[in-house]
Every structure is written in C-alpha cells, then in structure tokens.
C-alpha angles and dihedrals in degrees: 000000000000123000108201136192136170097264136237132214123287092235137022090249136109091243098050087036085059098042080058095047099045099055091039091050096034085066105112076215097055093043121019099203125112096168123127094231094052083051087050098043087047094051096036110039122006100042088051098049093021097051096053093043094046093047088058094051083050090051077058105071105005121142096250085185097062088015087233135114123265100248094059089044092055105034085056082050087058094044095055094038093057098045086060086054100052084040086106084065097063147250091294100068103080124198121207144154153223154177116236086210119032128002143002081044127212091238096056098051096047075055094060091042096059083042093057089049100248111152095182124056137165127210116212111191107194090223102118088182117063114230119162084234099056117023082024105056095040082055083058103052090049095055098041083057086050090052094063090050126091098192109044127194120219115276132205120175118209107246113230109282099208085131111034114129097230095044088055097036083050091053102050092040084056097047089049090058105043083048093054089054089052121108085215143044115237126234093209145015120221122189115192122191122186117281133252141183113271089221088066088056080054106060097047110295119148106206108094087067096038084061090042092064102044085059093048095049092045097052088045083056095054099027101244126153120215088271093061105037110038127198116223133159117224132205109043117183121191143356096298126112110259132186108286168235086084104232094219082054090050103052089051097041089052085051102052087047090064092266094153091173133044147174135201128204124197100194089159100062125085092201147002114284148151085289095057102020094057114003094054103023096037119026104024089043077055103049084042084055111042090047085054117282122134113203127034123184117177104185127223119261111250090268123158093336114140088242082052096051093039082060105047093041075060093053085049105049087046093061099041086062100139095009100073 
C-alpha cells in the first residue's frame, strides 16, 4: 500500500525550491502548455523570481527539527500510523509512502515493493477532490513505472473520496472540536480548496463539482447554510481565469463588509503544507485582518489525527476488499 501526496523541496533554498518547481511545472498535467514561449517564460522568468520567493515562504514553516517540510514529516506520520493499525492483517500487508514531486519518489518505492515480493498494491493518492493534475498525474507516474516491468503486480488506485461519509462526517467532527477550543465564534466559514484553471473545468474535470458536494455535505452535517459556510478556491498561479471566487478576494472583500471573525477550512488537503501552513494561515489572515477583521482561525488538515487516521484505515480496508 502507497500513501501519495503532491510533494515539497527537499530543502527550504532557491536551488532546491526550483528543482521542485521545475519538475512540478514542468508536468503537461500540471500545466497544459508546449509552446516555446511557456518553456521561455518558465526558465527564464518564473523558476529565477518564483524559486527565491517561494524558498522564503518555506523558511517560513519548515520543520527546523527533521529539516524537512511538513507535509513529508506528516505524510510519513500517516504511513506508519496506518501500517499499526493493519498490523492485525498480518506481515505481509506493507505500508509505504511517496511524493509525487520530489523525494521519496513513486517510482522508488514501487521498486522496494517488487523487491520485497509483493505482487498487489494499492496506490492511495490524499486528494479527496479529482482533478486531471493531482489524482491524474499520480496515476501517471504509477503506470509509467509499470511500463518499464515485466512482471507487473495488480494494481488498484483509490477513487476520489469527496464524498465519502466518513470523510464528511470526519470533517465536520474535527471542525466542531477545534471551534470549540477557540477563544471566539466565527461570523463566517470559509472553506478554501486548491485552485484550478477554469478552462480545466471546461474540458471535462471534475473537480470543480467535486469541490461543490463536499461543501454541500459538510454544511448539511453542521447545519450551516451558504452564508455561513463559503466556498473559495486558493493558489492561483498565472493570468488565467481560475475557479472562483478567488480566497485572497474573498477575505478582503468579508472584512470590508463588517466580517470581525473568521474562520478557514482546508478540506482538500491531506496535510498541512505551505498551502495551508502560509498562504492561509499567513498571507490571506494578513490581508483579513489588515482590511478590518479581528479574529482569524485557519484549522489544521486532518493529518495525522486519530479521526483522520481512523478515516483513512476505512478507506483502506474498503479497497483491500479480496485482497486481504
């Protein structure tokens, strides 16, 4: 079993920051452009500037102690987690994981799981929401690596859980609690998902509604209406159009309407990360704050929680159905 995520540098530096970016930018998934001028305008321009802004925003939040970005030290937390809790299964189920950028890669692991013998696996991207440029290109990289074998093991891919019960019920369980702990009560909810060009929605992705229903089932679960629980999308990148409404607009647009507390919701993240970690709980709680609001909360992913392990131990069990 293979826990992927999206991937992070290996170190908080321009150079590393632009090794990262370079491979995750350079993903015809990530970015569907061919064209000379996109391949200038990435080596030329946006590796240089991007890579040392980006390296300062990673100096940010790294995890000084493993010198090593939260998202690696948690999804490894998860990994281990999760394999305690299939030990009753036996030896023989294995629980690893990867980055679908960076290191530890997908193909390496695959490697070490042929090596240990195993002739099943299944791949379990944490992105609760399809889009072609997340679940899809993770599905990529597993079969590319499956190209190159003669002798393949079975494969099964976990489908996108934005729906799930127990994923919903999870979230809203999870929020409850970390509102409780807060010394204020929020005005408003907002729950931002990762961004995406509107032209993907377009040509057939279905991310934008599978964003769309996880919303909607959360706020059903808390009993929330749409002004109370708002729908953004986070990280754009570019002058594209992208899904809106923009989260960064949004925050500035709830503060200058008299909004004094707020709260933010990542329930398309798997794990903290330089999404979460500084654009939310940096850059967008400066920018409620500076237009007028009071009190900012951006709660943590699922992570490693024991309701998010719970959850994803069920998705687990659900996929290993016949094989264990």
């Amino acid at each position: 079993m293979l826990l992927v995520n999206l991937g992070t540098p290996e170190a908080a530096t321009p150079e590393s920051v632009r090794q990262y970016l370079k491979e995750f930018l350079g993903d015809k998934r990530v970015i569907e452009k061919e064209s000379l001028l996109w391949k200038l305008v990435l080596n030329g321009f946006i590796l240089p500037f991007r890579s040392r802004r980006k390296a300062r925003d990673y100096r940010k939040i790294w995890n000084n102690e493993n010198d090593e970005s939260p998202i690696k030290t948690i999804t490894r937390a998860q990994a281990e987690k999760l394999a305690t809790m299939l030990e009753p299964l036996g030896k023989h189920v294995l629980v690893n994981w990867a980055m679908r950028y960076g290191e530890p890669s997908i193909a390496s692991r695959l490697q070490a799981f042929l090596a240990w013998g195993c002739d099943r696996v299944l791949i379990m991207p944490l992105y609760p929401q399809y889009a072609a440029a997340t679940t899809a290109t993770v599905c990529d990289e597993v079969f590319r690596f499956m190209m190159r074998q003669r002798r393949q093991p079975a494969i099964r891919i976990l489908p996108p859980y934005y729906q799930d019960p127990c994923y919903i019920e999870v979230l809203a369980s999870s929020l409850k609690a970390e509102l409780k702990a807060l010394p204020f009560r929020p005005d408003v909810i907002v729950a931002s998902f990762h961004g995406l060009p509107k032209e993907c929605s377009l040509k057939g992705d279905p991310y934008e509604s599978h964003c769309q229903r996880t919303t909607q089932l959360l706020r059903e679960q808390l009993g929330l209406d749409e002004s109370e629980l708002i729908l953004t999308y986070q990280s754009r990148f570019g002058r594209a159009k992208w899904l809106e409404p923009y989260t960064i607009r949004t925050m500035k647009t709830l503060a200058k309407k008299g909004v004094k507390s707020l709260v933010v919701i990542m329930p398309g993240f798997a794990a903290d990360c330089l999404e979460t970690l500084e654009e939310i709980a940096g850059e967008n709680a400066h920018v409620f704050k500076r237009y007028g609001g009071k009190n900012f909360a951006a709660i943590p992913c699922l992570n490693d929680s024991e309701p998010g392990m719970l959850m994803i131990r069920q998705l687990a069990m659900r996929e290993l159905k016949g094989w264990v």
